[in-house]
KETI-810252 format. One record per residue: residue in one letter; residue number from 1; y, z negated, x negated of N, C-alpha, C in turn. Coordinates in steps of 0.2 Angstrom, whole numbers, plus 5000, padded with zeros to 4 digits. Layout:
BEGIN
a, NUM, Y, Z, X, Y, Z, X, Y, Z, X
...
***
This chain:
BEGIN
x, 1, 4912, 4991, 4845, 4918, 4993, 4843, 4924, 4988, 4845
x, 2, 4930, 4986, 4838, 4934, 4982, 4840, 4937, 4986, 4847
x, 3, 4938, 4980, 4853, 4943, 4983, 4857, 4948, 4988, 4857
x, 4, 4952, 4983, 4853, 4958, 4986, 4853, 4960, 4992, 4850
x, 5, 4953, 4993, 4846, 4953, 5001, 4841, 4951, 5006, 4844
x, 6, 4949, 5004, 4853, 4947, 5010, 4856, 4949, 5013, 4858
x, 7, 4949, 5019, 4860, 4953, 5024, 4863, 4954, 5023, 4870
x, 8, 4959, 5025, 4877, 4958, 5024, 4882, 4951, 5025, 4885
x, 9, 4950, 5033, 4885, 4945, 5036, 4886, 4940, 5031, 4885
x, 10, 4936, 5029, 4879, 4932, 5024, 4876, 4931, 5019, 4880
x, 11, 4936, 5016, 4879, 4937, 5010, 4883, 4936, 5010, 4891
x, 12, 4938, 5015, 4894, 4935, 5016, 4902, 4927, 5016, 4901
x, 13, 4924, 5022, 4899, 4918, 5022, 4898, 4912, 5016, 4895
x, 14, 4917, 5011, 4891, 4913, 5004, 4888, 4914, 5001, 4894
x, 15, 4920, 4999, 4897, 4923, 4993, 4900, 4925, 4992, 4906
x, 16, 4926, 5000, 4908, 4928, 5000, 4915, 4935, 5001, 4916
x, 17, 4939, 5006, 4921, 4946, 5008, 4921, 4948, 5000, 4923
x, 18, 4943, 4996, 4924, 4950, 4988, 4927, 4951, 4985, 4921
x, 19, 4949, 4989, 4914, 4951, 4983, 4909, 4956, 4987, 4906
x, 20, 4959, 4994, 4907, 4964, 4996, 4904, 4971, 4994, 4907
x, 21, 4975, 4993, 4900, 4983, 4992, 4903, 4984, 4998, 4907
x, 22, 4991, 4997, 4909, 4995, 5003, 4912, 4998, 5009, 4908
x, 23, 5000, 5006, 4901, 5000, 5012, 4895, 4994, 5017, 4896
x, 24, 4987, 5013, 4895, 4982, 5016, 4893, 4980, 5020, 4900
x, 25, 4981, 5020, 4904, 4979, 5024, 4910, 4985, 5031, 4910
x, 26, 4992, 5027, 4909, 4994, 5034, 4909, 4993, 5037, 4901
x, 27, 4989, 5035, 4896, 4991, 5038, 4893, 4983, 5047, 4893
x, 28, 4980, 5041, 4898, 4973, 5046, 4901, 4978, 5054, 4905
x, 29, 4982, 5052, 4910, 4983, 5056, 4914, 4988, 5059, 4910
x, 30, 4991, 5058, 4906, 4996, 5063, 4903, 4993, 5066, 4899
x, 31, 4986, 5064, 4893, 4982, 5068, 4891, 4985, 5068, 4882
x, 32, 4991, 5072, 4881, 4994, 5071, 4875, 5001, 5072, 4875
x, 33, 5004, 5069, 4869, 5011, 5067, 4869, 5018, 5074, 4868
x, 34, 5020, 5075, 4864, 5024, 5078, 4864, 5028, 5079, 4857
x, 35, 5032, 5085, 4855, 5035, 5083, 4848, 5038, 5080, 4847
x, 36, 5043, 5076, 4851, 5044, 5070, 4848, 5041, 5061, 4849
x, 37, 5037, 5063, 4853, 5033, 5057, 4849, 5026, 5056, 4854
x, 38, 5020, 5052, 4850, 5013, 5054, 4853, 5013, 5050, 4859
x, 39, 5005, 5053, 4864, 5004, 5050, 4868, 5006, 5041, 4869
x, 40, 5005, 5040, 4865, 5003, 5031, 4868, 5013, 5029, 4867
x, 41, 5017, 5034, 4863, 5023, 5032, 4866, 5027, 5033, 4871
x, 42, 5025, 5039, 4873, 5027, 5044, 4880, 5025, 5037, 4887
x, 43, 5018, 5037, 4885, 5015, 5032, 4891, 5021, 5026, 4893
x, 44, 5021, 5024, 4885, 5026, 5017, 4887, 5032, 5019, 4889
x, 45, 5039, 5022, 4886, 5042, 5028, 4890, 5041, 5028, 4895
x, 46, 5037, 5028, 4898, 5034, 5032, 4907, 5035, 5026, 4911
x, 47, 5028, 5021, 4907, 5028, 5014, 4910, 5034, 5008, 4912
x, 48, 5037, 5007, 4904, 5044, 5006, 4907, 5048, 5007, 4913
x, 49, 5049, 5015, 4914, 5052, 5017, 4919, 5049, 5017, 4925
x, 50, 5044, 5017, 4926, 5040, 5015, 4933, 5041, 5011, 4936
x, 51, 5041, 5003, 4929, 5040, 4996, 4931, 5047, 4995, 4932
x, 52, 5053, 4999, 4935, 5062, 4999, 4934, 5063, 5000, 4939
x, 53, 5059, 5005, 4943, 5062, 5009, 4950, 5057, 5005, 4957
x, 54, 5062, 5004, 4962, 5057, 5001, 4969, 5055, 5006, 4973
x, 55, 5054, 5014, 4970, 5053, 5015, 4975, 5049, 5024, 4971
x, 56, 5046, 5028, 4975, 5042, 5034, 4972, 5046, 5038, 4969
x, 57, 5045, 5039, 4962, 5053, 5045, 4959, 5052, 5050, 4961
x, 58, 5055, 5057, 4960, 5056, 5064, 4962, 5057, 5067, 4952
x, 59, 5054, 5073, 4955, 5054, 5076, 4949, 5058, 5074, 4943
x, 60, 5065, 5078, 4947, 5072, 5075, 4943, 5074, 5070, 4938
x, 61, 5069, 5064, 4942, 5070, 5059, 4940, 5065, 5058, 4933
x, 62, 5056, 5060, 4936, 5052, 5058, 4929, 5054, 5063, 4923
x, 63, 5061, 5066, 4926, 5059, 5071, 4918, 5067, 5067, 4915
x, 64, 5068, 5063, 4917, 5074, 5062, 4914, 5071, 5056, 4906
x, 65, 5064, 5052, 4910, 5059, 5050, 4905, 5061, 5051, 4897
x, 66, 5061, 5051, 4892, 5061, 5052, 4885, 5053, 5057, 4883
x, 67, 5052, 5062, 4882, 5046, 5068, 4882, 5042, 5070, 4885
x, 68, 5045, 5068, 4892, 5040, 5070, 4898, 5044, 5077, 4899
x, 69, 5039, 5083, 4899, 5042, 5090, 4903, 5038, 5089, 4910
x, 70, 5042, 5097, 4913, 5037, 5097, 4920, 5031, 5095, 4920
x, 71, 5027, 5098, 4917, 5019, 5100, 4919, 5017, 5091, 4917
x, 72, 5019, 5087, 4912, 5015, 5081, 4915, 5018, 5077, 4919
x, 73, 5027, 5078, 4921, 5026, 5074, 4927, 5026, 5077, 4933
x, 74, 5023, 5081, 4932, 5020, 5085, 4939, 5012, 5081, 4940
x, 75, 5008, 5079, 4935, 5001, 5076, 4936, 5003, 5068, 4937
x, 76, 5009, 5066, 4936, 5010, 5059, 4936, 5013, 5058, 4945
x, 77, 5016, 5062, 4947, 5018, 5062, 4954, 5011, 5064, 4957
x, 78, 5009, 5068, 4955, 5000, 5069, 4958, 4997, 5063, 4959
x, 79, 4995, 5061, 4955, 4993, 5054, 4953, 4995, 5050, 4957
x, 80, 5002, 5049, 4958, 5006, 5046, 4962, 5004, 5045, 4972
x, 81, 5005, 5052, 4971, 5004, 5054, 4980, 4998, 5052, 4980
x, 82, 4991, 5053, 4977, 4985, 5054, 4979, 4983, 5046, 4980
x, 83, 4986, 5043, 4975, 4984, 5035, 4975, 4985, 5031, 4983
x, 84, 4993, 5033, 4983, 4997, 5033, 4991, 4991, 5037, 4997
x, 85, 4988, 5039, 4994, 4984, 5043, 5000, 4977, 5040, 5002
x, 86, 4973, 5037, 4996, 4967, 5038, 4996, 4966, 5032, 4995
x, 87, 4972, 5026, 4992, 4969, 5021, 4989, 4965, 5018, 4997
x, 88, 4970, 5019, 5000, 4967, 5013, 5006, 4962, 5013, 5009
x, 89, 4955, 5016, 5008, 4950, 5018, 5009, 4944, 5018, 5002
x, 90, 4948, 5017, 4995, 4945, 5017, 4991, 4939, 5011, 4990
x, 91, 4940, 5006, 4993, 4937, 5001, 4989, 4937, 4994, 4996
x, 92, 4929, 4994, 4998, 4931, 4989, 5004, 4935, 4981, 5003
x, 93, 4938, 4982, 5007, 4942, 4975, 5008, 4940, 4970, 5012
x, 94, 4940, 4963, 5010, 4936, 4959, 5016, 4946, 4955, 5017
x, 95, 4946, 4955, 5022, 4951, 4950, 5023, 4952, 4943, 5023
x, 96, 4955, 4940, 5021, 4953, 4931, 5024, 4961, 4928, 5024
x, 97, 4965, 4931, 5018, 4973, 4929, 5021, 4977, 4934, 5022
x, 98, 4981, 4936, 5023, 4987, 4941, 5025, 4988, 4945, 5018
x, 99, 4988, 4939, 5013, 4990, 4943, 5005, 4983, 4948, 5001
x, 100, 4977, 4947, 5005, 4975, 4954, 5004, 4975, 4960, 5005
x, 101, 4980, 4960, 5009, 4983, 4968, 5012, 4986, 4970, 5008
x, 102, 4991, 4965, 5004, 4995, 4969, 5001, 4997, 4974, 4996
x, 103, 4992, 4973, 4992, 4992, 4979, 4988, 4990, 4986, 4992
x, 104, 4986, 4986, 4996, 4985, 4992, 5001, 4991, 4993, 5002
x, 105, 4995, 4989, 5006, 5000, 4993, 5008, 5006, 4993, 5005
x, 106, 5005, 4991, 4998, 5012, 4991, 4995, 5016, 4997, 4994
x, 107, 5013, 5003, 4997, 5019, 5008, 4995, 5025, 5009, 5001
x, 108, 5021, 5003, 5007, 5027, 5004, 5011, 5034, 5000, 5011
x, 109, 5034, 4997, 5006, 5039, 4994, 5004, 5044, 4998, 5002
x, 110, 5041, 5005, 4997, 5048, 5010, 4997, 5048, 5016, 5001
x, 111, 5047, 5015, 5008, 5050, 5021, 5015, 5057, 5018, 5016
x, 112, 5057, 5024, 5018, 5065, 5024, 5021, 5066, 5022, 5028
x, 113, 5061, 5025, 5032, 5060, 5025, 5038, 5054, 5019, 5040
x, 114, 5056, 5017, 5046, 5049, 5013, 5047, 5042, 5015, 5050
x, 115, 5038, 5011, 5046, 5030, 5015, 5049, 5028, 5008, 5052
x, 116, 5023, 5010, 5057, 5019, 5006, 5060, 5012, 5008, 5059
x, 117, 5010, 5003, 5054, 5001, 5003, 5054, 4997, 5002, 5056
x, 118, 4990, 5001, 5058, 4985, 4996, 5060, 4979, 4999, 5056
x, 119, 4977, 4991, 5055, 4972, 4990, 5050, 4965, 4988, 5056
x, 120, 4961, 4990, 5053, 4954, 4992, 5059, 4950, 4986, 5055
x, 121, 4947, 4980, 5057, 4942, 4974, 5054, 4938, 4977, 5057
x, 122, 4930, 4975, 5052, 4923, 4974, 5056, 4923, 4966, 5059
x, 123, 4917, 4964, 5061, 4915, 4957, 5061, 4916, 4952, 5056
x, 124, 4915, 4955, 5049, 4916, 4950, 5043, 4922, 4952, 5041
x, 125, 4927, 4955, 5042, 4934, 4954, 5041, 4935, 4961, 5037
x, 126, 4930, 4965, 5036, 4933, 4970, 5030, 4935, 4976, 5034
x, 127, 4939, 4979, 5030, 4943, 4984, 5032, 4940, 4991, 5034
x, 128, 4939, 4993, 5039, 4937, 5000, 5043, 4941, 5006, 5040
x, 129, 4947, 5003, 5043, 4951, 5009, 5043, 4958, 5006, 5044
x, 130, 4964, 5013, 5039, 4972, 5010, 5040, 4973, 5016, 5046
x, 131, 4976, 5015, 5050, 4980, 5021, 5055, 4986, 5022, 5055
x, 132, 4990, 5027, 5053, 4997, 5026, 5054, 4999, 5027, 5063
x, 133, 5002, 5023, 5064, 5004, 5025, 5072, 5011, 5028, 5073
x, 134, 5014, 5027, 5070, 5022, 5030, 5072, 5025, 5029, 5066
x, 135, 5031, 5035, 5065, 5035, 5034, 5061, 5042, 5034, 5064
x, 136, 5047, 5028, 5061, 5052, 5029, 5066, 5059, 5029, 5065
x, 137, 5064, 5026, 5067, 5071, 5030, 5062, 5072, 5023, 5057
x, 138, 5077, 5024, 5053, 5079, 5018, 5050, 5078, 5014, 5051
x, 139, 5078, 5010, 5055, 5077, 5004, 5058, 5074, 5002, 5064
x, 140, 5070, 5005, 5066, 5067, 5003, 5072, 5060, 5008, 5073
x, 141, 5054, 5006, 5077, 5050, 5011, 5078, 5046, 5010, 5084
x, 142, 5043, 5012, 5086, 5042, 5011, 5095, 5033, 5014, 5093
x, 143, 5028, 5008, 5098, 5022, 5011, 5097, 5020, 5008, 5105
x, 144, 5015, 5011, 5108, 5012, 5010, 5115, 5007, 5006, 5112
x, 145, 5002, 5002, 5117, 4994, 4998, 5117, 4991, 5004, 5116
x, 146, 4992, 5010, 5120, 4986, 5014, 5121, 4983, 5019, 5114
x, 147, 4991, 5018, 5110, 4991, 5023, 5103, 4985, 5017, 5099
x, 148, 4989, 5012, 5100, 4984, 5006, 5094, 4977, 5006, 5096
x, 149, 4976, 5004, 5102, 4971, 5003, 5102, 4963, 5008, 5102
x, 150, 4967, 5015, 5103, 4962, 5022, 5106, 4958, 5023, 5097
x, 151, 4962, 5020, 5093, 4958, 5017, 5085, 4954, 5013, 5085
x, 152, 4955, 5009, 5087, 4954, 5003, 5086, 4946, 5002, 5089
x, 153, 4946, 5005, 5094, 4939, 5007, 5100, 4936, 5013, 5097
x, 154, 4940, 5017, 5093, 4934, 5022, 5090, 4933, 5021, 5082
x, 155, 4935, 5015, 5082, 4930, 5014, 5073, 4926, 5008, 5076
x, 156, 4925, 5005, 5083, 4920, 5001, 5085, 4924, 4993, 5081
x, 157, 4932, 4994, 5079, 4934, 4986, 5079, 4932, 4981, 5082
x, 158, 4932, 4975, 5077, 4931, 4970, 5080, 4937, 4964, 5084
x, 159, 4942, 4968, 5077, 4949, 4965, 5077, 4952, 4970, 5075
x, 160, 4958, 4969, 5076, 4965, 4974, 5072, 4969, 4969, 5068
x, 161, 4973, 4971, 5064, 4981, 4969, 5061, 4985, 4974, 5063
x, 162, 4992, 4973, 5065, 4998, 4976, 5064, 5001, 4975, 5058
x, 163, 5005, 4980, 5056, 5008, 4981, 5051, 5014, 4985, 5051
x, 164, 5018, 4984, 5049, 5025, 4986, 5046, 5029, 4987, 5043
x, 165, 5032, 4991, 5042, 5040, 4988, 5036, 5047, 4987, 5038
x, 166, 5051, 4985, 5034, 5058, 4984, 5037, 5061, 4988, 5032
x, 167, 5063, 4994, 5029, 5069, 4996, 5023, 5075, 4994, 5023
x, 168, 5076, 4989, 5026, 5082, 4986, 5027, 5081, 4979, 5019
x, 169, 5077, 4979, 5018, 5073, 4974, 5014, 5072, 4967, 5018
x, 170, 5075, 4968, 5023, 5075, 4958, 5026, 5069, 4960, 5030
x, 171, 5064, 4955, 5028, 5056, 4952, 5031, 5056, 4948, 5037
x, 172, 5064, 4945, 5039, 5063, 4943, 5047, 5060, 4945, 5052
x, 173, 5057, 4943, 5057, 5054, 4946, 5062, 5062, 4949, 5067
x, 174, 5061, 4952, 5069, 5066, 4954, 5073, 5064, 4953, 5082
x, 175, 5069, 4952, 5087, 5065, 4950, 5094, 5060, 4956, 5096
x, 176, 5061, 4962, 5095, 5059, 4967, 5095, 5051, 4967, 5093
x, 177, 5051, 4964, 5086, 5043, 4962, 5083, 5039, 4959, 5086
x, 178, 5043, 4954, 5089, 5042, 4949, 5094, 5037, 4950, 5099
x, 179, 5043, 4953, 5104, 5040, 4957, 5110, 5034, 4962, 5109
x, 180, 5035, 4966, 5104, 5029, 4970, 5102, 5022, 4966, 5102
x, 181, 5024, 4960, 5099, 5018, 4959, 5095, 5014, 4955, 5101
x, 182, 5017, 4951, 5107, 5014, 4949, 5111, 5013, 4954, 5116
x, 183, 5016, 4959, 5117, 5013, 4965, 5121, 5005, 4968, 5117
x, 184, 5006, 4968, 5114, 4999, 4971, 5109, 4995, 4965, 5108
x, 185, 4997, 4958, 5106, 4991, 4954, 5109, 4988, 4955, 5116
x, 186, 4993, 4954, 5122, 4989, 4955, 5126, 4984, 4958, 5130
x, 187, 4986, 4965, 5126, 4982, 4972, 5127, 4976, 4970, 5124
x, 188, 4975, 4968, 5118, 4970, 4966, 5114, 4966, 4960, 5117
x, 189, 4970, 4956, 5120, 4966, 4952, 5124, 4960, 4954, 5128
x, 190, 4963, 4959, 5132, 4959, 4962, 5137, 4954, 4966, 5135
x, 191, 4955, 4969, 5132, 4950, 4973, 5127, 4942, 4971, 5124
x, 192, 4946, 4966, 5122, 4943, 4961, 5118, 4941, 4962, 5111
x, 193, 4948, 4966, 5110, 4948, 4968, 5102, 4955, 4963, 5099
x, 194, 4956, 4957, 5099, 4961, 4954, 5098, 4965, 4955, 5090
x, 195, 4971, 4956, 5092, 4976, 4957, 5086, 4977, 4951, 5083
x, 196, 4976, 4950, 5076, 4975, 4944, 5072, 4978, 4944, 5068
x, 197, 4984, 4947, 5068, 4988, 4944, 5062, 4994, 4952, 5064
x, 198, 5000, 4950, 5063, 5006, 4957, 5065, 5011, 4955, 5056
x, 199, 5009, 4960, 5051, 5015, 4958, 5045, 5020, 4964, 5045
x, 200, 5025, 4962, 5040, 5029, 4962, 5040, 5031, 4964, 5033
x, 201, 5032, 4969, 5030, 5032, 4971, 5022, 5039, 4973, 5020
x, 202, 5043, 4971, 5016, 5048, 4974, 5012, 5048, 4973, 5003
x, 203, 5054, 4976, 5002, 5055, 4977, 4994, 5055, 4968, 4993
x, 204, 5055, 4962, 4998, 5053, 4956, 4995, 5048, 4951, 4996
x, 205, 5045, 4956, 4999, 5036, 4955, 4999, 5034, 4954, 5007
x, 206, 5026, 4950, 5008, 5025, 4950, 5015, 5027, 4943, 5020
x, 207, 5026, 4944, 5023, 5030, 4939, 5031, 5022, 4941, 5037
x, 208, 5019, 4935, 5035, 5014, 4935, 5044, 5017, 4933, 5052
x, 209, 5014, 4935, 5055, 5021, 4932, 5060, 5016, 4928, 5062
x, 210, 5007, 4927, 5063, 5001, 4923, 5063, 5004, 4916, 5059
x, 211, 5007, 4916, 5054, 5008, 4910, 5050, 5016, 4907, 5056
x, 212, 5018, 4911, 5056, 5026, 4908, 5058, 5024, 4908, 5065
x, 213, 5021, 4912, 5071, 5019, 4910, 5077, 5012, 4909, 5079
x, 214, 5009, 4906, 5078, 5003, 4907, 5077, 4999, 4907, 5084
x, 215, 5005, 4903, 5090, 5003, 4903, 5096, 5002, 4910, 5100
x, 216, 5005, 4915, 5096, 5006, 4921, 5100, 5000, 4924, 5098
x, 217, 4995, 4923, 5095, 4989, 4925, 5092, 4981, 4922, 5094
x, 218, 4976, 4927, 5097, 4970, 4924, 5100, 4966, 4918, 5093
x, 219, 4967, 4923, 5088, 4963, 4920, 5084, 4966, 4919, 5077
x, 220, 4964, 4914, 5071, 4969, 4918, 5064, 4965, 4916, 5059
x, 221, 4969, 4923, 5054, 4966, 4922, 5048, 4966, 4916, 5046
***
């Protein structure tokens, strides 16, 4: 069957969910369209406005959409949360530069607050486990060795990554990053679970601080 004459559905089932656009995905999870106009216009409607905003909309907001009522942007914020929840676990990760992560952690670009993560490597670089360690005010978060690393020794790491956000949007390391990151190298040293890589995410993408000090780091990507 021509491609393009397949149905979403179809098409998953022929080709696989990675061949579908993002129309075609929501037009799966919305199901059907509305009276004033069919699924695959609704979708785009949707799409548009998704690809508009930097950051996870509220109800309020999906229904203000052109045909979306409650009930399907209730399954679009489902969809939403669950992605946010489950992607990072979905599909193993091998690491080898800092811009593999990204997309894992791209939802932390729209927190308001800062989180502090740690990402668990085995020996071949791939991803064990994300941790979240601390959530913390606007601008600042505070995490001890002992938080990071009591993960880090129970998924039997080989290595860790630190991770971050700034919702300030500025991706600068701050002194505080700094000092963080060489406290937790150290820890790591000892251990013999070394931190190999500490980023740094906002709404203008990611910052290694392995790339920009590479000396404060045992080993690098």
């Amino acid at each position: 069957m021509d491609e393009e004459k397949m149905l979403p559905r179809e098409k998953l089932q022929e080709k696989g969910v990675d061949a579908l656009n993002n129309e075609e995905l929501l037009a799966l999870v919305l199901g059907s369209g509305c009276p004033s106009c069919d699924v695959f216009q609704l979708s785009r409607n949707l799409s548009d406005y998704l690809a508009s905003v930097n950051q996870f909309p509220s109800m309020k907001e999906l229904l203000k959409v052109r045909g979306l009522g409650r009930v399907k942007a209730s399954k679009v914020l489902a969809c939403l949360e669950l992605s946010s929840r489950y992607m990072l676990g979905a599909r193993a990760v091998s690491v080898t530069r800092p811009e593999d992560l990204e997309s894992k952690l791209s939802y932390l670009k729209y927190e308001n607050q800062e989180h502090m993560v740690l990402v668990t490597l085995n020996s071949s670089n791939v991803v064990i486990n994300i941790h979240e360690l601390t959530t913390g005010l606007v601008n600042q978060t505070l995490v001890h060795p002992r938080e990071a690393f009591i993960h880090a020794i129970e998924d039997r790491a080989v290595s860790v990554i630190l991770v971050h956000n700034h919702p300030s949007g500025n991706s600068e390391p701050s002194p505080e990053d700094l000092h963080l990151t060489k406290t937790l190298c150290s820890a790591g040293k000892i251990i013999q679970i070394p931190v190999i890589d500490h980023l740094i995410i906002s709404r203008r993408g990611l910052v290694s601080l392995c790339r920009l000090y590479p000396e404060l780091f045992e080993r690098f990507l």
